[in-house]
C-alpha positions as CSV (number, residue, x, y, z in Angstrom):
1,X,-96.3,61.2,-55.7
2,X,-99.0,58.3,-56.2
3,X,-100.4,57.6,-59.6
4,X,-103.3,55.5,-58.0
5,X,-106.5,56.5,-59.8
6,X,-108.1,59.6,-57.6
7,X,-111.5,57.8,-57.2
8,X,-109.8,55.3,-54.8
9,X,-107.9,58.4,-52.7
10,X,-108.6,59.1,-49.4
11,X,-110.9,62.2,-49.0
12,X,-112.7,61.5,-45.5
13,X,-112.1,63.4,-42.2
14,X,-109.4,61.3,-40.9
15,X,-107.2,62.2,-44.1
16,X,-104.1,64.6,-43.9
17,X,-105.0,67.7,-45.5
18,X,-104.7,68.6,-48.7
19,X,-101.6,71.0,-50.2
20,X,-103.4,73.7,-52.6
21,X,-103.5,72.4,-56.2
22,X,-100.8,75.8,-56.6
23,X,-98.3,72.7,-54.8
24,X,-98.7,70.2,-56.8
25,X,-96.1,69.9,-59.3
26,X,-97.1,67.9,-62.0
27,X,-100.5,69.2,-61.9
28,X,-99.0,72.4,-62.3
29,X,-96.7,71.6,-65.1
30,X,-99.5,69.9,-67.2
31,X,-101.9,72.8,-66.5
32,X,-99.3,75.4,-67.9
33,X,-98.3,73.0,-70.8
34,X,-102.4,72.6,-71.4
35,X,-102.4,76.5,-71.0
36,X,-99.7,77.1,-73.5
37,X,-101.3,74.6,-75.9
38,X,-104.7,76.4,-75.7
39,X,-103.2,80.1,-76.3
40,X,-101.2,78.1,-79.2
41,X,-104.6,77.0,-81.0
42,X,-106.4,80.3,-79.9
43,X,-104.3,82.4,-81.8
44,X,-103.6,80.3,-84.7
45,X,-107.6,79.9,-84.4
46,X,-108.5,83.2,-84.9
47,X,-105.4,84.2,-87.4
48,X,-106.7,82.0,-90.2
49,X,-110.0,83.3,-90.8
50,X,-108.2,86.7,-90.6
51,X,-105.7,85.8,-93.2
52,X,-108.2,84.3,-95.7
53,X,-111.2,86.9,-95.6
54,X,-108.1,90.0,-95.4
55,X,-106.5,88.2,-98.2
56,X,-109.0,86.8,-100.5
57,X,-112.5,88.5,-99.5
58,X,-114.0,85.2,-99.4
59,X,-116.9,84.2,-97.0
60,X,-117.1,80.6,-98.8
61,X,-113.0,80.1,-98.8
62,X,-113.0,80.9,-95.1
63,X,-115.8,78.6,-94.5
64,X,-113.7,75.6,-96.3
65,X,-110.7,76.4,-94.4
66,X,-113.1,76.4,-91.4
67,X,-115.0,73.1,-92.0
68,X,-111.5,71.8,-92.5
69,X,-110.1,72.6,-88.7
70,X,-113.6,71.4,-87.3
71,X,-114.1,68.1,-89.3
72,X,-111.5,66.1,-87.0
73,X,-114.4,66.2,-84.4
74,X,-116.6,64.2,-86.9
75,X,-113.8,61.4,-88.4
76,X,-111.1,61.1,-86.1
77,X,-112.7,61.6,-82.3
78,X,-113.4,57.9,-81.5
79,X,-111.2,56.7,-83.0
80,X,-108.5,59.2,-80.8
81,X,-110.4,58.5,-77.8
82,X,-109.6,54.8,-78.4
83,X,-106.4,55.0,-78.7
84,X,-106.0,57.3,-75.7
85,X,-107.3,54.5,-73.7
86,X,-105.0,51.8,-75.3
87,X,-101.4,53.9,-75.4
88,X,-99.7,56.3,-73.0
89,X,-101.2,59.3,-72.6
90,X,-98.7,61.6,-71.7
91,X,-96.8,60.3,-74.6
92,X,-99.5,60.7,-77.1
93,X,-99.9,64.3,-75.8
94,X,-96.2,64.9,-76.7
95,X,-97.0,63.4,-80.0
96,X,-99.6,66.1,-80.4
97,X,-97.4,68.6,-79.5
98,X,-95.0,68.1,-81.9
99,X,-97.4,67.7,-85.3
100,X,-98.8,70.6,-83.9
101,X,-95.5,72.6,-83.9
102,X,-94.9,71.0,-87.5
103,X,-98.2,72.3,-88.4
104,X,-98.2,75.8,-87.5
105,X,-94.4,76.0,-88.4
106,X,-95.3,75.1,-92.0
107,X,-97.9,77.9,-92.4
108,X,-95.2,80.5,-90.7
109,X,-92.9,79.4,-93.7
110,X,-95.2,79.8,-96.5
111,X,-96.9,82.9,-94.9
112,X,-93.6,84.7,-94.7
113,X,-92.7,83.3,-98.1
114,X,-95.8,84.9,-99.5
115,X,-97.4,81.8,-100.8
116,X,-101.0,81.4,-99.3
117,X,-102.5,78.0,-100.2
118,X,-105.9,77.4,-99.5
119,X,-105.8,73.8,-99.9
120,X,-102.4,74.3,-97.2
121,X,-104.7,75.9,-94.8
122,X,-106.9,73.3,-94.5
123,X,-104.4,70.9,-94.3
124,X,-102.6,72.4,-91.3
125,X,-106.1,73.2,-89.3
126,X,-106.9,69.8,-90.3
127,X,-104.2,68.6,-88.6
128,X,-104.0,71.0,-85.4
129,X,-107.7,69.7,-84.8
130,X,-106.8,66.0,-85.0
131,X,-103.7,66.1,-82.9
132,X,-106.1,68.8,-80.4
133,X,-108.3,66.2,-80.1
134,X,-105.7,63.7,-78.8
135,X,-104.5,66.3,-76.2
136,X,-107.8,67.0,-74.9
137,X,-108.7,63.6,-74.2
138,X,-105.6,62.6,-73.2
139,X,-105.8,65.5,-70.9
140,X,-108.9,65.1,-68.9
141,X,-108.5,61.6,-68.7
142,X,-105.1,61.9,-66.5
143,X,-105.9,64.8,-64.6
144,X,-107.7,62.6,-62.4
145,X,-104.6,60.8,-61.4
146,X,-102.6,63.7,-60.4
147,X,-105.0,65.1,-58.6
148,X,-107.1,63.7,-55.0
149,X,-110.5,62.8,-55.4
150,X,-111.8,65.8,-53.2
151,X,-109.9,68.4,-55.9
152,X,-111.0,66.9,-58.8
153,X,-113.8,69.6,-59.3
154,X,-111.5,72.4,-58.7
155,X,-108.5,71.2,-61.0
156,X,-111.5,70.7,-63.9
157,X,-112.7,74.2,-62.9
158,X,-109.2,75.6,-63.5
159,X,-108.5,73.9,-66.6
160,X,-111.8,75.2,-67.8
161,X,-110.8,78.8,-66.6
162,X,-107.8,78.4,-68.4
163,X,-109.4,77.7,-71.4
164,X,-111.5,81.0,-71.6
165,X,-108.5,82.4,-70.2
166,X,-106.5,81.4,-73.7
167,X,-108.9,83.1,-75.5
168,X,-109.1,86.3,-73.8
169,X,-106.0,86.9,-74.5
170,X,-105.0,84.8,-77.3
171,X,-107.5,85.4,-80.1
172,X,-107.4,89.1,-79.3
173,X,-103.4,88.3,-79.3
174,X,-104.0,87.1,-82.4
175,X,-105.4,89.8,-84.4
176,X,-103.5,92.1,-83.1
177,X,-100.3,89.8,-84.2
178,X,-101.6,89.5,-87.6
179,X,-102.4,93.4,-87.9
180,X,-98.5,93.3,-87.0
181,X,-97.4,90.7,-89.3
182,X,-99.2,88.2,-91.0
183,X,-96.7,85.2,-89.8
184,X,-96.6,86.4,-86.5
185,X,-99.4,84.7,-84.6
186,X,-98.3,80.9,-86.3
187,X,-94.7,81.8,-84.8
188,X,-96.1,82.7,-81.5
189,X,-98.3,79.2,-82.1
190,X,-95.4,77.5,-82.7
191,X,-93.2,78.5,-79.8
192,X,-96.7,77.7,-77.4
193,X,-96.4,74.1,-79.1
194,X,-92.6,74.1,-77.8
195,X,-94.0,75.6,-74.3
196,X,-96.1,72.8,-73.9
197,X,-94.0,70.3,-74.8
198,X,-91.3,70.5,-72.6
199,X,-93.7,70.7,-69.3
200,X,-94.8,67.3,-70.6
201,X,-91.1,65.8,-70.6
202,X,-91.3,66.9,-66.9
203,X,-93.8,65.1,-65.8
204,X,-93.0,62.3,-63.2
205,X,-96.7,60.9,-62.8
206,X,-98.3,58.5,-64.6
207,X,-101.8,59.2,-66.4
208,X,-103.7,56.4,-66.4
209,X,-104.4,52.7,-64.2
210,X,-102.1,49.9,-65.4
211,X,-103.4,48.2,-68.0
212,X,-104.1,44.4,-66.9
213,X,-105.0,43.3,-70.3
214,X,-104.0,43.4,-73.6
215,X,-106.0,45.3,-76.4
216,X,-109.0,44.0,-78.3
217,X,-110.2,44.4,-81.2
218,X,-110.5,48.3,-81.9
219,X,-113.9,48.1,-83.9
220,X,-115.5,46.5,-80.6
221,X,-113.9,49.0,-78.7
222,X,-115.2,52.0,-80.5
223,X,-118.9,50.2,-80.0
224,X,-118.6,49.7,-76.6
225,X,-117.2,53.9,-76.3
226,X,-120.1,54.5,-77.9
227,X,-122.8,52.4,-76.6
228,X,-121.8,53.4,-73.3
229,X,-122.0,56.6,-73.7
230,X,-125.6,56.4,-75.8
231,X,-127.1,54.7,-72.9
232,X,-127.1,57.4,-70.6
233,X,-130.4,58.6,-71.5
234,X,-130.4,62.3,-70.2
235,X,-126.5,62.2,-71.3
236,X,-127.8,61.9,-75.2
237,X,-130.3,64.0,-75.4
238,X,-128.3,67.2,-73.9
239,X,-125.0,66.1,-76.4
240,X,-127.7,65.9,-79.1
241,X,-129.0,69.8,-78.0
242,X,-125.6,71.0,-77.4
243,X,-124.7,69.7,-80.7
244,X,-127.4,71.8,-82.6
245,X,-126.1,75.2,-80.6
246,X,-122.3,74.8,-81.0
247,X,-123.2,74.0,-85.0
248,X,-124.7,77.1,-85.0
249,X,-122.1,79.3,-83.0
250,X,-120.1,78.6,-86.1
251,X,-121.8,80.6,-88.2
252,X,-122.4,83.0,-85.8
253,X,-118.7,83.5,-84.8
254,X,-117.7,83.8,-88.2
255,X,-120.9,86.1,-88.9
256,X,-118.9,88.4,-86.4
257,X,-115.7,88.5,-88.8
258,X,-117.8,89.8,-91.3
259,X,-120.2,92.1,-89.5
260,X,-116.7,94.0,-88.3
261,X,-115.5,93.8,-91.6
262,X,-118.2,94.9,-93.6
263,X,-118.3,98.1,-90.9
264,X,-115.0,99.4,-92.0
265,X,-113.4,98.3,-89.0
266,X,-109.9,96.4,-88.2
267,X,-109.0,92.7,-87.9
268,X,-107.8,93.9,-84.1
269,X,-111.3,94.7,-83.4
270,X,-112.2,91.1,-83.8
271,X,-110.0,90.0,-80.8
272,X,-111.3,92.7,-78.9
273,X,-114.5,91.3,-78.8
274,X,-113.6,87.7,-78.1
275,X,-111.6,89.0,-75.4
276,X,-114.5,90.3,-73.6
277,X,-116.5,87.1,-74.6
278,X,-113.2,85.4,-73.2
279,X,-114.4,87.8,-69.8
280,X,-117.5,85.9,-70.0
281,X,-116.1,82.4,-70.1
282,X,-113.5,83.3,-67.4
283,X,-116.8,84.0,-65.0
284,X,-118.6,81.6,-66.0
285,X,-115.6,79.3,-65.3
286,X,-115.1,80.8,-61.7
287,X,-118.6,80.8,-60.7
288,X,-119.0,77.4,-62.3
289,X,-119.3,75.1,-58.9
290,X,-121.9,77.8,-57.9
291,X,-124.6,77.3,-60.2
292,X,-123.6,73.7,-60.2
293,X,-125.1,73.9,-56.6
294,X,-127.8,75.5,-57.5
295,X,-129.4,74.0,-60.5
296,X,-129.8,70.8,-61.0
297,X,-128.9,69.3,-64.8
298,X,-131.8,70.0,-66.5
299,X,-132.2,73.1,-65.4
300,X,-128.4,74.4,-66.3
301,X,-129.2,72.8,-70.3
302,X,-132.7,74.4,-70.7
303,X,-131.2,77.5,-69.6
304,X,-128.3,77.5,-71.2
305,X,-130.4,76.8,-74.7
306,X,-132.7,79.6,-73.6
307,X,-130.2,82.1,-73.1
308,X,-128.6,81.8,-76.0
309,X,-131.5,82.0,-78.4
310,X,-132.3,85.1,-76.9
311,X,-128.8,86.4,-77.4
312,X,-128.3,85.5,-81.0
313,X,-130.7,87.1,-82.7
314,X,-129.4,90.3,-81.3
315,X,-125.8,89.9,-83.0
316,X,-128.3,90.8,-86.9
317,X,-129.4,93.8,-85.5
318,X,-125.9,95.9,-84.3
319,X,-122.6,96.5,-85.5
320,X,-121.8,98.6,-82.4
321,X,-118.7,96.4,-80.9
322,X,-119.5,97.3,-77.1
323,X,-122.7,95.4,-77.9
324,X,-121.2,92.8,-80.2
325,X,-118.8,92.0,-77.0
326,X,-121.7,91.9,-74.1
327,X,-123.8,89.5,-76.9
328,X,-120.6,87.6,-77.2
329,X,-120.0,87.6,-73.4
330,X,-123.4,86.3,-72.6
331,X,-123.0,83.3,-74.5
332,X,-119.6,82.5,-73.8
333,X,-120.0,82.7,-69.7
334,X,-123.2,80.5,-70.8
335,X,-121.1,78.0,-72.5
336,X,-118.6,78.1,-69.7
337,X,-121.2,77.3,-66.9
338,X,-121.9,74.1,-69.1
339,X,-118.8,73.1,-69.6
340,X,-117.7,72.8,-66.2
341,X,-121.2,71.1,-65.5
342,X,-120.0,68.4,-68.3
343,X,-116.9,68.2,-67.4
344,X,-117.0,67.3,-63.4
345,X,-120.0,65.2,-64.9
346,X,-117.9,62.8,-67.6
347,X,-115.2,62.3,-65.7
348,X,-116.6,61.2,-62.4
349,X,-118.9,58.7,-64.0
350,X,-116.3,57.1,-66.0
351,X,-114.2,54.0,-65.7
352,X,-110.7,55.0,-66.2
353,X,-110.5,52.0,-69.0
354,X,-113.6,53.9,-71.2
355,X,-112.3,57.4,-70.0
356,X,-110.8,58.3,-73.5
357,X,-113.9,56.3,-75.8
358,X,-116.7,58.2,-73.6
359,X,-115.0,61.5,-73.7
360,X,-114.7,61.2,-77.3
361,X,-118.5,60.0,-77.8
362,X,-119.7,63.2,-75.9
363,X,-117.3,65.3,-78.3
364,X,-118.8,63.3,-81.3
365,X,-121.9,63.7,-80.1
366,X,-121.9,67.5,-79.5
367,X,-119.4,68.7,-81.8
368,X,-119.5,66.5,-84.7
369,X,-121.8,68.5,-86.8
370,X,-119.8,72.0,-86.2
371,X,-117.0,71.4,-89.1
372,X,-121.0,71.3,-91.4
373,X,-122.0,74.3,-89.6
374,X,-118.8,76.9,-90.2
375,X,-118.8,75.0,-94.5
376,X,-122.6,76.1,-94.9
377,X,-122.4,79.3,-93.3
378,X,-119.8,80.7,-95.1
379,X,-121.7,79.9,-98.1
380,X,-125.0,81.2,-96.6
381,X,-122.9,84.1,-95.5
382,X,-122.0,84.7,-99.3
383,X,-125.3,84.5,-100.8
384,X,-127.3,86.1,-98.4
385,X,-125.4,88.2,-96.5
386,X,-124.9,88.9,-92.5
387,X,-128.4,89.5,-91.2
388,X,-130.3,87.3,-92.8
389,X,-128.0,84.4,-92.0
390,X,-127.9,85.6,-88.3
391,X,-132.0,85.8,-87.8
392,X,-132.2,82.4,-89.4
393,X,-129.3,80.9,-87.1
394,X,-131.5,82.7,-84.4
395,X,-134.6,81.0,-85.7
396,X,-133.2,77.7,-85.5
397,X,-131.9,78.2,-81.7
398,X,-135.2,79.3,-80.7
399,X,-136.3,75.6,-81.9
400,X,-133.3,74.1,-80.1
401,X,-134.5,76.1,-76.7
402,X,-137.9,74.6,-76.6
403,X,-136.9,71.2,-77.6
404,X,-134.7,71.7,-74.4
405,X,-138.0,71.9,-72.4
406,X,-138.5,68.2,-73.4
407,X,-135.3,66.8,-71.9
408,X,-135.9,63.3,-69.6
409,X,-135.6,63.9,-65.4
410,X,-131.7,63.8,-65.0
411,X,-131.0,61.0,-61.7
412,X,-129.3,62.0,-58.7
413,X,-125.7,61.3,-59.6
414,X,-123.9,58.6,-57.0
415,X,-120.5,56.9,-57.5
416,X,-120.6,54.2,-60.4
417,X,-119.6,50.6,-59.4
418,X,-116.5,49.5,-60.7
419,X,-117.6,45.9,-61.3
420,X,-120.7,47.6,-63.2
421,X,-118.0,49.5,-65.6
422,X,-119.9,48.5,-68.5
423,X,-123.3,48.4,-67.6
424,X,-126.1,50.6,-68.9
425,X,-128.0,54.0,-67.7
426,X,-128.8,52.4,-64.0
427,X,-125.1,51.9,-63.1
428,X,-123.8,54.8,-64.5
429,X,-123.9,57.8,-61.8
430,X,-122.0,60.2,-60.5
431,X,-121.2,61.3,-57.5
432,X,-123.6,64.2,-55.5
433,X,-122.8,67.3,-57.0
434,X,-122.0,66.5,-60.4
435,X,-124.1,69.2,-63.1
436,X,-125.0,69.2,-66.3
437,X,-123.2,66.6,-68.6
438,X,-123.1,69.3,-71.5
439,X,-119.9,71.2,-73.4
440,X,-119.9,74.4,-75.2
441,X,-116.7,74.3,-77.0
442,X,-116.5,78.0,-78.6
């Protein structure tokens, strides 16, 4: 098949028509290795809170192990987004696959052995969130060379439905694993790992343009990842508002563990209520390009932040799971809806050359601060328990929803100019139909 970057496919009338994505092999084989990857981290995800809080009854422990797994997306996301841009991509994704494998094998080992390290837990998550990192940008920047221009939005839309689709059934897969064993759900990770790893070898395409020229100098390359990316005016300030909520939805998801903890009630239950927020994210996924239609990119972020502040203040007041799961579904189909939005939105505006550097600016921008928000709240957690945490989380979203209301115009999106690749806010657009350039990574 051709590897030429999709942007420069035909797409007009006179084209042959398209085979469904469901016929395109290596699309196919990447989106189940992606899949497989994203059930992998889903259920490890979710076991480790599990195994710290069931084993130690420690808020502040699971809150290190926590800020551990999420403080890749502060120190190693441009920097992995450079190199993604410099090296192979699919190569670096089977990299990832096998540190991750390494990872989650090692925990297995001393989990069955009956030694439980802290300081061993945050070194694996550590690790799984670097090497995650890799994968994801390495991801979504060659999708769009396996894929025609006119199906990029709907091969984005099912990667992003695959995602909420690996966690409705893996963290609920994971709890019930670990109420089963407590190795189990780092085997079942590991064997994912494996999954994914061999769709990768088969492969054929390539992921990225040819590279003309050799690499500069890496600091310069971060800088000019970054300044791209800052120039986008509306582009910052919804990162910077998404970055406030998904520091907060730390706290809130591991206020959750806690709430069903402290009400007598199983580890299972946990993943029983993620799996209906994962029901959320799976509509929100599907329905995605519809509300991309219909609101404009403002609109979809000041909603968004609306919605959720008047969501999370109701997860204090219950410990009924039925509500727990439609609170949690709410925000997650939210989140979903956004993510979509941000991700038709990055990579249609985005030279292939800065596609790895801008998508890991808009991660650093958005979920940097999250590793701070899961270390604090376990220790806010600990000293002052689950409702007062949760109305002050809520407090803070409320300010988050009507700073939203002061977001700049968003321009009509049009196709950047190649020769422009570098330029400022005026040549970067995107083409009509393009949403909301905001991520909700739960």
């Amino acid at each position: 098949m051709t590897t030429a970057p999709s942007a420069q496919r035909a797409t007009g009338p006179e084209s042959e028509p398209l085979a469904p994505l469901r016929h395109n092999r290596d699309f196919v084989l990447l989106w189940v290795g992606a899949a497989a990857t994203a059930l992998g981290a889903r259920v490890s995800g979710i076991a480790y809170p599990l195994l710290v809080i069931w084993t130690t009854g420690s808020a502040s422990s699971a809150g290190m192990v926590g800020f551990a797994a999420l403080l890749p997306n502060l120190l190693v996301q441009m920097h992995a987004g450079a190199l993604v841009d410099r090296f192979d991509r699919r190569r670096l994704m089977i990299l990832c696959d096998l540190g991750s494998l390494l990872a989650t094998g090692a925990v297995a080992a001393a989990v069955v052995a009956g030694h439980v390290w802290i300081g061993l837990l945050m070194a694996a998550t550590f690790v799984q969130g670097s090497l995650a990192i890799f994968y994801r940008l390495a991801e979504r920047a060659g999708v769009r060379h396996l894929v025609p221009a006119a199906q990029l939005p709907k091969a984005l839309s099912a990667n992003e439905a695959r995602t909420q689709a690996a966690g409705l059934f893996g963290q609920p897969g994971g709890s019930v694993l670990y109420a089963v064993g407590r190795s189990a759900p780092f085997l079942l990770a590991t064997a994912a790992h494996a999954v994914s790893l061999c769709s990768l070898l088969m492969i054929r395409g390539k992921f990225q343009d040819e590279r003309r020229q050799p690499p500069g100098n890496l600091t310069e390359e971060l800088r000019e990842g970054l300044a791209w990316t800052w120039g986008q005016r509306f582009l910052r300030c919804g990162m910077l508002l998404i970055s406030g909520s998904n520091l907060l939805f730390q706290v809130l998801s591991l206020a959750l563990i806690l709430i069903i903890k402290n009400h007598g009630s199983s580890a299972a239950l946990v993943g029983v209520i993620t799996a209906v927020s994962g029901l959320g994210g799976m509509f929100g996924a599907l329905t995605g390009s519809w509300w991309i239609r219909r609101a404009g990119l403002r609109t979809l972020l000041i909603g968004g932040s609306v919605g959720w502040a008047l969501l999370m203040p109701l997860v204090g007041l219950t410990g009924n799971p039925l509500l727990l799961g439609a609170i949690f579904l709410g925000a997650a189909l939210i989140g979903s809806v956004t993510n979509v939005a941000g991700g038709i939105y990055q990579v249609a505006v985005t030279p292939d050359r800065l596609q790895g550097r801008v998508g890991a600016a808009m991660g650093l921008i958005a979920t940097g601060a999250s590793s701070l928000g899961t270390f604090a709240g376990g220790f806010a957690l600990q000293r002052f328990g689950t409702t007062t945490t949760v109305f002050g989380v809520a407090s803070l979203m409320g300010l988050i929803a009507l700073a939203s209301f002061l977001l700049p115009a968003a321009p009509l999106p049009t196709r950047p100019d190649p020769a422009e690749e570098g330029a400022g806010e005026e040549s970067a657009t995107a083409p009509a139909g393009a949403a909301a350039p905001a991520s909700h990574d739960d």
